[in-house]
C-alpha positions in Angstrom: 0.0 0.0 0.0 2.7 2.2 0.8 4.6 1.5 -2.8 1.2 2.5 -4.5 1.1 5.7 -2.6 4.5 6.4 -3.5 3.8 5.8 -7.6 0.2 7.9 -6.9 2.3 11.0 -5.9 4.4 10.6 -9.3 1.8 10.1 -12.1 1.0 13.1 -14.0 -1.7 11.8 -16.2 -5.4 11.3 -15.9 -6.3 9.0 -13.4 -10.2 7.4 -13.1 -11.2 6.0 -10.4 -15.0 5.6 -10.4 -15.8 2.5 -7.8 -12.8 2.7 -5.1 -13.3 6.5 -4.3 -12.4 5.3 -0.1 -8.8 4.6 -1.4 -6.9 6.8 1.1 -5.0 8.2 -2.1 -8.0 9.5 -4.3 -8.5 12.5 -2.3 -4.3 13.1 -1.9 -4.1 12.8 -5.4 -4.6 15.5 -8.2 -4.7 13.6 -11.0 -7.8 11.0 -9.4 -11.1 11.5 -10.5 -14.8 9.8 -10.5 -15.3 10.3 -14.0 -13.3 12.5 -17.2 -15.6 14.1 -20.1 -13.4 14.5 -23.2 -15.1 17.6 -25.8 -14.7 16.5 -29.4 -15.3 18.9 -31.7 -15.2 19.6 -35.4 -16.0 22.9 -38.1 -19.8 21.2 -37.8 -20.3 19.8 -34.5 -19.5 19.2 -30.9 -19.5 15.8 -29.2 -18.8 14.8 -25.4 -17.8 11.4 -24.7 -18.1 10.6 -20.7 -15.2 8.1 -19.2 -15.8 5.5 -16.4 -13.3 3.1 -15.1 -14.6 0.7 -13.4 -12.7 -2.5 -11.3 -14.0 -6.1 -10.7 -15.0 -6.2 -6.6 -14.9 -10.4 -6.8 -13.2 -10.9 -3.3 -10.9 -14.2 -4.7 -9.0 -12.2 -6.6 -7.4 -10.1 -3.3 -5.6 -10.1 -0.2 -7.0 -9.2 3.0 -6.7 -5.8 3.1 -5.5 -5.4 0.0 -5.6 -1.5 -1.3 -5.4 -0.4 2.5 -8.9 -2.3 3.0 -10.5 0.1 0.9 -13.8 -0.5 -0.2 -14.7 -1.8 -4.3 -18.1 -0.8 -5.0 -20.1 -2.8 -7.3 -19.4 -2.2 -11.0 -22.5 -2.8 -12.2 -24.2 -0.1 -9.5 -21.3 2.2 -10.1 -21.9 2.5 -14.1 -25.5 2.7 -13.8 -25.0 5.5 -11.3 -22.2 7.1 -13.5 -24.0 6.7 -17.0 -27.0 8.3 -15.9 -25.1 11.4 -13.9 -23.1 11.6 -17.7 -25.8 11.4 -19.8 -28.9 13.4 -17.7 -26.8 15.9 -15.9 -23.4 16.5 -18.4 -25.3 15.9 -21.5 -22.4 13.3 -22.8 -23.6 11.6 -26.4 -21.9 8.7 -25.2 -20.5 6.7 -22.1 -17.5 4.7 -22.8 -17.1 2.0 -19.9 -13.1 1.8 -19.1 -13.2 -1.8 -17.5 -11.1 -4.0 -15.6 -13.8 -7.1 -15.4 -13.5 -10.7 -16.6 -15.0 -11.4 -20.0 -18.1 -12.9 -18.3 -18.8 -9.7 -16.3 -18.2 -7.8 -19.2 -21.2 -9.6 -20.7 -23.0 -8.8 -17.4 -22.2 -5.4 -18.4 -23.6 -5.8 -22.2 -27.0 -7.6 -21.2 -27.8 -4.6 -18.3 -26.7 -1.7 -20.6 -26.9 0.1 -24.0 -23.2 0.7 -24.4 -22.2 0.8 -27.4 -18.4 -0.5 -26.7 -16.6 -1.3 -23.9 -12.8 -0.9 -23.5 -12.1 -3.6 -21.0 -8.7 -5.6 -19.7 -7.8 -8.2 -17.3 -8.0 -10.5 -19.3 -5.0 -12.3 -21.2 -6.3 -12.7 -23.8 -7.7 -10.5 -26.7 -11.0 -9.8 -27.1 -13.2 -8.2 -30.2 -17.0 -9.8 -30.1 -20.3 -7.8 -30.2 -22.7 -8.8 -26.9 -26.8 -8.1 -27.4 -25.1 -5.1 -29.4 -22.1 -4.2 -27.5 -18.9 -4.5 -28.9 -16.2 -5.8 -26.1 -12.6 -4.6 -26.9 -9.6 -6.3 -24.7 -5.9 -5.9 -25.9 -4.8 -8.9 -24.0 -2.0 -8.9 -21.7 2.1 -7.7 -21.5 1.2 -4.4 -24.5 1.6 -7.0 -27.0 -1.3 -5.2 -29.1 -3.1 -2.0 -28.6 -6.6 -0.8 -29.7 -7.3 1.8 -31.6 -11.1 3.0 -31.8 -12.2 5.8 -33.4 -15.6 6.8 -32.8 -16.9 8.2 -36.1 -20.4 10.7 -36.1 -21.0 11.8 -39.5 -23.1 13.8 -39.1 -24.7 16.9 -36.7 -28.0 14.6 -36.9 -26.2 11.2 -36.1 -27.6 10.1 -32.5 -25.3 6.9 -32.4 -21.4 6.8 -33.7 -19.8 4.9 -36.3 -17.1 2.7 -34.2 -13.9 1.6 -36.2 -11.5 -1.1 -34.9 -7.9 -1.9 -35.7 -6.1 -4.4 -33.5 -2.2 -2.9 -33.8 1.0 -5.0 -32.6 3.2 -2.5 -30.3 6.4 -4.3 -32.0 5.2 -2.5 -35.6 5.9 0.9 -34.0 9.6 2.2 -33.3 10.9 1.7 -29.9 11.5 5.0 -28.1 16.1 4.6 -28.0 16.0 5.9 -24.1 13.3 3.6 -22.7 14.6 0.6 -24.6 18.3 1.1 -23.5 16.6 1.6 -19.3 14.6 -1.7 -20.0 17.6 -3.5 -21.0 19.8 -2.3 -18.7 17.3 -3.1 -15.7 16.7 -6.7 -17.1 20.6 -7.1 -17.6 21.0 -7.3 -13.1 19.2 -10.6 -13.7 21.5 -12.7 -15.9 23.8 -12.6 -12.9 21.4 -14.4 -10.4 21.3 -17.6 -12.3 24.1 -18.8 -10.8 23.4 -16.3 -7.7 22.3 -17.2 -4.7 18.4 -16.3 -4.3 17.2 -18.2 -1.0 18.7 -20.1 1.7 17.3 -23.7 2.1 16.1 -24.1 5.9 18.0 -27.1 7.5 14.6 -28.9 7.9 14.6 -29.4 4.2 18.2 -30.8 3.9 19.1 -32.8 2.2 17.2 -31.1 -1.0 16.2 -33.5 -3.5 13.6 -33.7 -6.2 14.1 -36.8 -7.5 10.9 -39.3 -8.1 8.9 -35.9 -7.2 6.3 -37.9 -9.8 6.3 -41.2 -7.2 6.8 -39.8 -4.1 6.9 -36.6 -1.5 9.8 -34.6 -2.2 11.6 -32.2 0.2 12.4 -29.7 -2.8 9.1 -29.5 -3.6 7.7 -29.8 -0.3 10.0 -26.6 0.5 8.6 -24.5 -2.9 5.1 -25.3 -2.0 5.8 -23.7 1.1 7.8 -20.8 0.1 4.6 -20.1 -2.5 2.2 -19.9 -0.1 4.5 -17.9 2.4 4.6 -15.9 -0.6 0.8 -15.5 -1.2 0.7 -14.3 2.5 3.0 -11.7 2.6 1.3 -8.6 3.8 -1.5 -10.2 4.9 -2.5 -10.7 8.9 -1.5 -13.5 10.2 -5.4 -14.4 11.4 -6.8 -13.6 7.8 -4.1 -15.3 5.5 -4.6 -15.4 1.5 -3.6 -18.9 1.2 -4.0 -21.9 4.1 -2.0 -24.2 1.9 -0.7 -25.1 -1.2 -0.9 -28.9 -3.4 0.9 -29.1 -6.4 1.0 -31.6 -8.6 4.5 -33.5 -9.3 4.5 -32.7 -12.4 5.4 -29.4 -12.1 8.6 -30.4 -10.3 11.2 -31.7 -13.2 14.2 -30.8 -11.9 14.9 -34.5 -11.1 18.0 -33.5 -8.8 19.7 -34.4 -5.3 21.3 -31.2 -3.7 22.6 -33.4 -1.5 24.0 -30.3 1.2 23.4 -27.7 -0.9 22.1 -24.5 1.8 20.8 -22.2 -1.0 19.2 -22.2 -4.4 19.9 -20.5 -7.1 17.7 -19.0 -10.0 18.8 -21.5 -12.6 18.0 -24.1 -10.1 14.6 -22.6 -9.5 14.4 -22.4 -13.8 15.2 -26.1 -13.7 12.7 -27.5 -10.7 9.8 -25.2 -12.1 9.0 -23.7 -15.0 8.4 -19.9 -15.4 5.0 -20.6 -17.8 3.6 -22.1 -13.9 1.0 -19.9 -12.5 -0.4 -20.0 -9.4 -4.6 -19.3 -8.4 -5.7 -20.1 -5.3 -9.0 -22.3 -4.8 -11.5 -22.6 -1.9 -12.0 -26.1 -1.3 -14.3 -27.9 1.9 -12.1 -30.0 3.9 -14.3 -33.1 3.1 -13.0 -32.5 -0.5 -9.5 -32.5 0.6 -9.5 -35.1 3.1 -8.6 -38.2 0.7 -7.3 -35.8 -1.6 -4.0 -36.3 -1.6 -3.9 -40.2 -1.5 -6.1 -40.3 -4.6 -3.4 -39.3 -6.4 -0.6 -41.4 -4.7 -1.9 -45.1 -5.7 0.4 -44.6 -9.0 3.6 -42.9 -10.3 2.6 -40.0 -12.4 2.4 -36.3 -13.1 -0.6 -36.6 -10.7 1.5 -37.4 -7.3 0.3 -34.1 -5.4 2.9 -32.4 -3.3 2.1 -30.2 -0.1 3.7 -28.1 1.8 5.3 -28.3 5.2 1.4 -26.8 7.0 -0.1 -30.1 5.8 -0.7 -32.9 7.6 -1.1 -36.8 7.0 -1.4 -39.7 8.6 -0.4 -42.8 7.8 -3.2 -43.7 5.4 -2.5 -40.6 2.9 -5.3 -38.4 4.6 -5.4 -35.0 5.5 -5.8 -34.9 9.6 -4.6 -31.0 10.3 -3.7 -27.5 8.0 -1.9 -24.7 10.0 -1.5 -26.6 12.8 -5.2 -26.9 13.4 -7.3 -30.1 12.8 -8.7 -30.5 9.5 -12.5 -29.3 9.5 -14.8 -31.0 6.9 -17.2 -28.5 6.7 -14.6 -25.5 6.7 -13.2 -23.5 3.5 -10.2 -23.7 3.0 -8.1 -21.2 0.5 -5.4 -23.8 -1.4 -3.1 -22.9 -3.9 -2.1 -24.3 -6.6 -0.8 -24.2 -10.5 -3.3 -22.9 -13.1 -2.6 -26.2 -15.6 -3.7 -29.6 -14.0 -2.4 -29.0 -10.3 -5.5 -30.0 -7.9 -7.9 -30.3 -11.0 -5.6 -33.9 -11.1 -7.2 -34.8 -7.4 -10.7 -36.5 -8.5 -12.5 -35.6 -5.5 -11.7 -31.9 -6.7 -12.5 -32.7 -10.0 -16.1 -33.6 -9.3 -16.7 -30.7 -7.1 -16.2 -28.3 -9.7 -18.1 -30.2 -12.0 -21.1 -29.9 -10.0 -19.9 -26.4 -8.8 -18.3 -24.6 -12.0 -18.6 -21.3 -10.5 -16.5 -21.9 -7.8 -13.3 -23.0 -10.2 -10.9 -20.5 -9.5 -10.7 -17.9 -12.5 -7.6 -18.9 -14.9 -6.9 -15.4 -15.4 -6.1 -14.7 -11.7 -2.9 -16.7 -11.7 0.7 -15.3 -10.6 3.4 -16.5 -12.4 5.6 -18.3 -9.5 8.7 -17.4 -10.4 7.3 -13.2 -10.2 5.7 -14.7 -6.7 8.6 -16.3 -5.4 11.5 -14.0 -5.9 9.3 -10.9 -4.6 8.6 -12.8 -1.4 13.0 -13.9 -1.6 13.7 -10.2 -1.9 11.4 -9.3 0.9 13.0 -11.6 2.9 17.0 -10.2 1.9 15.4 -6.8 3.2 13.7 -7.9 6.2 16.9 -9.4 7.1 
């Protein structure tokens, strides 16, 4: 919270903010606003095109207290609220919705309103489709592409615009020569940590080994699972954490390696036990789900064998009896992390659930990529030290 109020007081742009207004910075901050009206005019006629950015309030996809336990309003309230105010009271000829909502809230958004377009993200993917005639635009993710829409009246008597698309690729355009040079110089302190030193491995887990992570329980990845969900708890409280535990399947562990006294890893032996494509979602899961869960998956070596971390524990028949210490509950959620690809989905108990409960599948697009995860949480740790 204190990093984004820090990058608040430096941005000198245009900054809307429509359904967090409690953030502490939106009254601290000049550039935040509930709403932007941009005048567009020509020799024949004037135009005013209202902007609301809007951000999704589903409470999986953030920490406790995340934004400095500011409130996220509803989106759906927040642009019928806004629409109206822009349209009645500000005369705008159109509302464009700036959105960060999944794809299926963004066709919430084009079945409740009359929008003509939507500029929308989150997403990963790129998006151009028309919705009970609304027209969803998404980039997709990492400024690959960008979007360029030009809304076209043609004339003084036009009551709807004309709406042009072109879907650009960034790489087309020339790179600016300073920015280019500061990227590559940044990314340039990494190729040094490969054979650097990133974390120290606690003596519990010695001696490190990976091998047979796809027949047995490994202490390698016994120790990532628990740096990962370490990792998905930093900055939370200790008595609301983000993640209870994490189960990942052995599959994801291919470093096939003994350590053997090895007291630190490095990042090329973090590239070779996991690869950076992993991301990491977090689930909530009953404990009578996870109860056998683990043994299902132990009866046969595979890419199935589901590895835990060190807040998990089993007895002698493969079941779940206890998760932070505390005896497993079968009728309490639990928050479990795990990879995007396969990871739990592998457990059948798990599988079934979400088949009869689709909506409670964690969103693919909310994973972290672990190796982002995991060397945030490293360097936290080097400065908490």
């Amino acid at each position: 919270h204190e990093d984004v109020m820090c990058r608040v007081e430096e941005y000198q742009g245009v900054w809307i903010n429509s359904n967090m207004r409690s953030h502490e910075s939106f009254d601290k901050c000049q550039c935040q606003t509930e709403m932007e009206i941009i005048e567009l005019k020509s020799s024949t006629q004037t135009r005013r095109v209202g902007l609301v950015g809007v951000l999704s309030n589903e409470p999986n996809l953030y920490k406790p207290g995340a934004f400095g336990s500011a409130t996220i309003e509803d989106p759906w309230e927040t642009l019928a609220y806004y629409k109206k105010l822009l349209e009645k009271d500000h005369g705008c000829d159109l509302v464009l919705p700036l959105c960060h909502l999944y794809e299926s809230q963004d066709e919430i958004t084009c079945k409740n309103f009359d929008f003509p377009v939507i500029l929308s993200g989150h997403d990963h993917h790129i998006v151009d489709r028309v919705v009970d005639g609304t027209r969803i635009l998404k980039p997709g993710s990492d400024a690959h592409h960008a979007i360029q829409l030009d809304l076209i009246w043609d004339s003084t008597d036009s009551s709807h615009p004309r709406i042009e698309v072109e879907l650009l690729r960034v790489a087309d355009f020339e790179a600016d020569a300073v920015l280019a040079d500061t990227v590559k110089e940044v990314y340039s302190n990494l190729d040094h940590l490969r054979c650097t030193h990133i974390v120290k491995v606690p003596p519990a887990y010695q001696p490190l080994s990976s091998i047979n992570s796809r027949g047995s329980c490994t202490s390698a990845a016994r120790f990532l699972c628990s740096e990962i969900r370490c990792a998905l708890n930093l900055d939370c409280v200790e008595e609301a954490p983000h993640c209870d535990c994490v189960l990942i399947n052995g599959g994801n562990f291919r470093g096939e390696r003994d350590y053997k006294h090895v007291a630190h890893l490095s990042l090329e032996d973090l590239m070779s036990e996991i690869d950076q494509s992993v991301e990491i979602v977090v689930a909530n899961l009953p404990g009578w789900v996870l109860k056998n869960g683990l043994q299902e998956t132990w009866g046969v070596v595979s890419g199935a064998w589901m590895q835990h971390d060190d807040q998990v524990e089993v007895n002698s028949y493969g079941e779940i009896t206890a998760i932070g210490g505390s005896v497993l509950k079968l009728q309490h959620i639990y928050r479990v992390g795990s990879t995007r690809r396969f990871g739990i989905q592998l457990i059948p108990s798990v599988a079934n659930y979400w088949k009869e409960k689709p909506e409670l599948k964690p969103n693919p697009e909310s994973g972290i990529p672990v190796h982002s995860l995991l060397l945030h949480f490293w360097a936290e740790k080097v400065w908490i030290r």
